[in-house]
N, C-alpha and C positions, 0 to 999 in steps of 0.2 A: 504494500500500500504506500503509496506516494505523500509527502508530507506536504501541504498543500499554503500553511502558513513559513514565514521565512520572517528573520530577525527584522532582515531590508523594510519589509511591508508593515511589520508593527511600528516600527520606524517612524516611517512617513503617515499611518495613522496618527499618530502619537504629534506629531510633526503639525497636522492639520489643527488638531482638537487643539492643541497650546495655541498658534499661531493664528487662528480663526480664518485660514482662508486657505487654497491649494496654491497659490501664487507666492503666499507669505511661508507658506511650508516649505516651498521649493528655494526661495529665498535662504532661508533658515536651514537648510541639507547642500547648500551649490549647487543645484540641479538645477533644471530646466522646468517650467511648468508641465509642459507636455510628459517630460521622464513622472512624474508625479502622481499626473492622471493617468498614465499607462498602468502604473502598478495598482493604483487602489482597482481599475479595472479589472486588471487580471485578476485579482484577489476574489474580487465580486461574482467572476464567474467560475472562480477554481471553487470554492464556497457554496457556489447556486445560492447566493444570497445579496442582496442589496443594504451597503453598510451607510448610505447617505441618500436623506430624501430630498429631489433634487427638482423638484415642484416647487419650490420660491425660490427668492434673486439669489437664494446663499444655501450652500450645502448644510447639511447637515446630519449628523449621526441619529441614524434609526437606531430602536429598543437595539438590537442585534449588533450594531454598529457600536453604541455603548457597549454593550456587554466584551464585545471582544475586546475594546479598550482597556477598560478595566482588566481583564485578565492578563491581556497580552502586554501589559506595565509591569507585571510581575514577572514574566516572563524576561521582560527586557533587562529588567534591571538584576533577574539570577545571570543572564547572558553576560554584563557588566560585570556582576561579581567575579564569574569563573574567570574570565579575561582575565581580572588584574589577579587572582591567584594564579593563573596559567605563568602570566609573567614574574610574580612573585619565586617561584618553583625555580623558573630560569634563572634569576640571579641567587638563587641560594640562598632566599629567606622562606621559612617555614608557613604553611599557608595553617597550622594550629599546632600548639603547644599545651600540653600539659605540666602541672607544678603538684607535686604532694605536700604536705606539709602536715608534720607531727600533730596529733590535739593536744600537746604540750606547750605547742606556742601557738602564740596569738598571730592573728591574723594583718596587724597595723602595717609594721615593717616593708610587709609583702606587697599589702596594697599600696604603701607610698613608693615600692617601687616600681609596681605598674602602671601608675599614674605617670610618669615618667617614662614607661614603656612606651605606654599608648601616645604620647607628645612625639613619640622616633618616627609615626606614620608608617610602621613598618606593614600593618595589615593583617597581624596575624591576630588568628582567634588562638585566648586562651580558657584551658578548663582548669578547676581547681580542686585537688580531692583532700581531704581529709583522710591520716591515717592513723593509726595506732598500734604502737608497740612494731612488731616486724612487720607491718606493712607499710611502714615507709622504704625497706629493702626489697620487699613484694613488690613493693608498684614500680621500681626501676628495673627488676630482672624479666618482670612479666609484660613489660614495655606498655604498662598502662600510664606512666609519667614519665617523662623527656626528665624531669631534676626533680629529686625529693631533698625537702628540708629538714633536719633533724634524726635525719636515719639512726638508728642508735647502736650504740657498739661496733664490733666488726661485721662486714658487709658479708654478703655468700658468697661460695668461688660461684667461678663462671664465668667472672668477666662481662666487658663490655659498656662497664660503665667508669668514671674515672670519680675520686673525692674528692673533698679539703675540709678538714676540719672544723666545725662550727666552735665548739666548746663545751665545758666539761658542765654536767648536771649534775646535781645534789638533790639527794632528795631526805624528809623527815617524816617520823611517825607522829603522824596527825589525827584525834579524835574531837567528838564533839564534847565539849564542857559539863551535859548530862549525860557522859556515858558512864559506866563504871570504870572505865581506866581511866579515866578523868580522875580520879582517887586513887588509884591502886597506887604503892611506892615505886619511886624509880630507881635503879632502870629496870623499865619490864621487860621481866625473862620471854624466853619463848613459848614457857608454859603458860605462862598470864595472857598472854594476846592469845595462843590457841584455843581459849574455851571461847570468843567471842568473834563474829561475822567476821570477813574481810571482803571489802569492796575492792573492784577488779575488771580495769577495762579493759576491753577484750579486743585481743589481737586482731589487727586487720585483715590479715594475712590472707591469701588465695593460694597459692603456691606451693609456701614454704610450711613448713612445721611451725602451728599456733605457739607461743612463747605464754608463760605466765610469772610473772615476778612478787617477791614478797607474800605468799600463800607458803602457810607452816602446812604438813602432813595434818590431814585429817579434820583442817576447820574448813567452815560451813566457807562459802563464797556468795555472794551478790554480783553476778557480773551484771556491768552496762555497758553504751556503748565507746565513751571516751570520760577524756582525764576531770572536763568538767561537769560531768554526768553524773562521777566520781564523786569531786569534790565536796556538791550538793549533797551529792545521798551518807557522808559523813558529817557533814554538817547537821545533816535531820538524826542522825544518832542511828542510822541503819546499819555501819559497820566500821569499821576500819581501816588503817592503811596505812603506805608512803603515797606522799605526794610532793615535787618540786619545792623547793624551801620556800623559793619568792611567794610562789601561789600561797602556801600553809601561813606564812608569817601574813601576809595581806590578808587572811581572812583571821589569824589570829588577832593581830591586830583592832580587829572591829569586835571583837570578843564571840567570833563565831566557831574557830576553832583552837583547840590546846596542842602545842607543839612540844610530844613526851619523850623524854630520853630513853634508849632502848638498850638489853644487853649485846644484842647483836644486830647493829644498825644494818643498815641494805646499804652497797656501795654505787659509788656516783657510777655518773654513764659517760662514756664520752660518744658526743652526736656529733653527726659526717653531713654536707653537703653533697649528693652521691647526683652525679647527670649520666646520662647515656652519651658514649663518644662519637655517636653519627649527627649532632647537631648542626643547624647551619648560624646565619648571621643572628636571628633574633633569641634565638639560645647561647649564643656568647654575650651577647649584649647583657644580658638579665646576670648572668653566672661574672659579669663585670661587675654589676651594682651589686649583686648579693657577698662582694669581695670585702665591702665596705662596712656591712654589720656583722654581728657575732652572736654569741649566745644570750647574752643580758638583754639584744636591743628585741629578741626574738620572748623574751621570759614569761607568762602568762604570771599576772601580779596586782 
């Protein structure tokens, strides 16, 4: 079956309805009047249909005639888009990027640095996933993110992706003011926190082997789905935890939560900025500005 519309002809529709006449449309494309009227003709009979009712001094779009406008603008302007991706592809800027980033950090950082992306006019769409725990190494090996932020620990072999360092996390055992460890002496053993909940947000992970951190043998768990989900549901006295110092002191702080000394604290982590190494210009660009913050400026607090 023959495709009977062509970009040429939405065009010079598009051309008429703006410009209000077929002279001023031709005007407005360098053509000829007659090249003008030749096309919406042909269209007319490619169609068996009549897009201009031509009974007064002035053309004008029939029901049909609108309707194709309308449709065929959206048409134009996907035509427009692929274009300048088509050309984007040629010079080596990414026509979509993805970014992971830890639920351990906040989100500011990031956005101030796409705000600044978006000012390069490079044109690329970005998506933004949330990960947690191994799934910030998940989402680089499984090529669901171009760069994750906060990857934590060491990466998985395999390759393919290259690091730097972000910086080192700390983290504290943090309860809510009405729980019972809220009382118990310090430092709580590991038998003292195992009779009571532990809250536990669960690993992103698709790929790799789910990770769980800070869970003693044999006590209960609440898992959810990230660090702030977390933080809440100790805050409401539903269980316990580590959580990032900044975060725990910020909410200790406000007298939300108690930050308790333990006999065997949980050790820091150190988090990786991890990218895939087949990126082009708009994936350097970002992995430039993201050279500029660290750990503190990423810290949820």
């Amino acid at each position: 079956m023959s495709i009977k519309l062509s970009i040429e002809a939405l065009e010079v529709l598009d051309a008429i309805d703006r410009e209000g006449s077929f002279s001023a449309a031709a005007e407005s494309l360098y053509r000829v009047p007659s090249a003008i009227t030749y096309t919406i003709r042909t269209l007319e009979d490619s169609l068996n249909i009549q897009l201009f009712d031509r009974s007064g001094h002035k053309a004008k779009l029939t029901e049909a005639g609108q309707e194709l406008l309308r449709e065929g603008r959206h048409l134009l302007k996907a035509a427009s888009e692929l274009e300048c991706r088509v050309r984007r592809v040629a010079t080596g800027v990414e026509t979509d990027i993805s970014i992971a980033i830890s639920d351990i950090l906040c989100m500011e950082p990031l956005y101030d640095i796409l705000e600044r992306f978006y000012a390069q006019n490079f044109g690329t769409r970005v998506r933004l996933l949330k990960e947690v725990y191994g799934g910030s190494w998940d989402a680089i090996i499984s090529n669901r993110a171009d760069i994750s932020i906060g990857a934590p620990g060491e990466g998985p072999p395999g390759g393919g992706y290259t690091t730097r360092l972000l910086g080192p996390l700390e983290f504290v055992f943090a309860v809510s003011p009405k729980h019972p460890l809220a009382q118990a002496p310090e430092p709580l053993s590991n038998h003292d926190i195992q009779q009571y909940r532990s809250v536990s947000a669960a690993d992103s992970s698709r790929s790799l082997p789910p990770k769980t951190s800070g869970i003693l043998d044999g006590q209960d768990v609440l898992s959810v789905p990230d660090i702030p989900s977390k933080t809440l549901a100790q805050i409401k006295g539903l269980g316990v935890g580590y959580l990032p110092r900044k975060l725990a002191e910020h909410h200790a702080a406000r007298g939300e939560l108690l930050i308790r000394e333990v006999a065997e604290p949980k050790p820091g982590v150190i988090a990786y900025i991890a990218w895939r190494s087949n990126g082009g210009k708009a994936q350097r660009w970002l992995l430039d500005e993201l050279q500029k913050v660290d750990m503190e400026d990423f810290l949820l607090g």
